[in-house]
N, C-alpha and C positions, 0 to 999 in steps of 0.2 A: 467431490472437490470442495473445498472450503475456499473462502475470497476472503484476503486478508487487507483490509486499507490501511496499509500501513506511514504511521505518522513518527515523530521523532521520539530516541529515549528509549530505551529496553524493553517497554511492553511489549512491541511487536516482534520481536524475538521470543519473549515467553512465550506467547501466545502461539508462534511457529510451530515451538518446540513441542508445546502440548499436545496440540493438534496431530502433529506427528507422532508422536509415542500414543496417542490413541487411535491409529493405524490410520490416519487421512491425511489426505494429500492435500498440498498448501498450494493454492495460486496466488502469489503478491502482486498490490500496484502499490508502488517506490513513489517518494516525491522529491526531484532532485531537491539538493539542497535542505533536506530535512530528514527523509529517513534515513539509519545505521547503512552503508552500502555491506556489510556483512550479514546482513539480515537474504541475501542473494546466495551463500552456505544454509539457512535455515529451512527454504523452500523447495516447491517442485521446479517451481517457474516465475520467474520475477518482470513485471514490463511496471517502466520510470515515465513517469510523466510530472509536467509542470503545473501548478494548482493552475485551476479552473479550466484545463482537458477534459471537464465529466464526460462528455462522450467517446472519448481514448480508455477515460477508466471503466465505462461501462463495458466497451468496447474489448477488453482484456478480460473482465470477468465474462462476458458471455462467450469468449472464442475458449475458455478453461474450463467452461461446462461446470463452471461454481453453481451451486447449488445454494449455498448458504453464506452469508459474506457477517462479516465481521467487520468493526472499524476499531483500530488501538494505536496508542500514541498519539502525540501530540501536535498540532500546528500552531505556530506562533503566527499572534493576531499581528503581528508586527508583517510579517510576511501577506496575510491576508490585506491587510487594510495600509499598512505603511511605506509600501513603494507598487503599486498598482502597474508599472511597470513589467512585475515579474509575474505576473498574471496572464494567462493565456489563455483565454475563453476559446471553446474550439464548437 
């Protein structure tokens, strides 16, 4: 199983797709508000979480028996650093 941290913007969908058509299975972690929600058609298994969940996202890749994780697309620093409110440290 492949761990896909998926960020905003098409990459994470390629990167889906590849993976797939090279016979592996996709486990995605989504971040509202920034990744494609159709990138949820590209995978095995998708679980969403709010930036700064790391232990939600570890949390999803270790329960999908990922093996190998990948990060693709993008997070706006504006989302990071510009309203701290949307932040949710767990």
């Amino acid at each position: 199983m492949l761990g896909l941290i998926a960020g905003r913007g098409r990459l994470p969908i390629d990167v889906a797709r590849a993976a797939r058509r090279s016979g592996r299975k996709v486990a995605a972690v989504a971040f509202h508000g920034d990744t494609d929600p159709a990138l949820a058609g590209e995978v095995d298994r998708i679980t969403w979480v709010h930036l700064g969940e790391l232990g939600a996202l570890l949390g999803a890749l270790g329960e999908a028996g990922a093996r190998d994780v990948i990060m693709a697309g993008k997070i706006l620093k504006t989302n990071l650093y510009g309203d701290l409110a949307s932040l949710r440290p767990d």
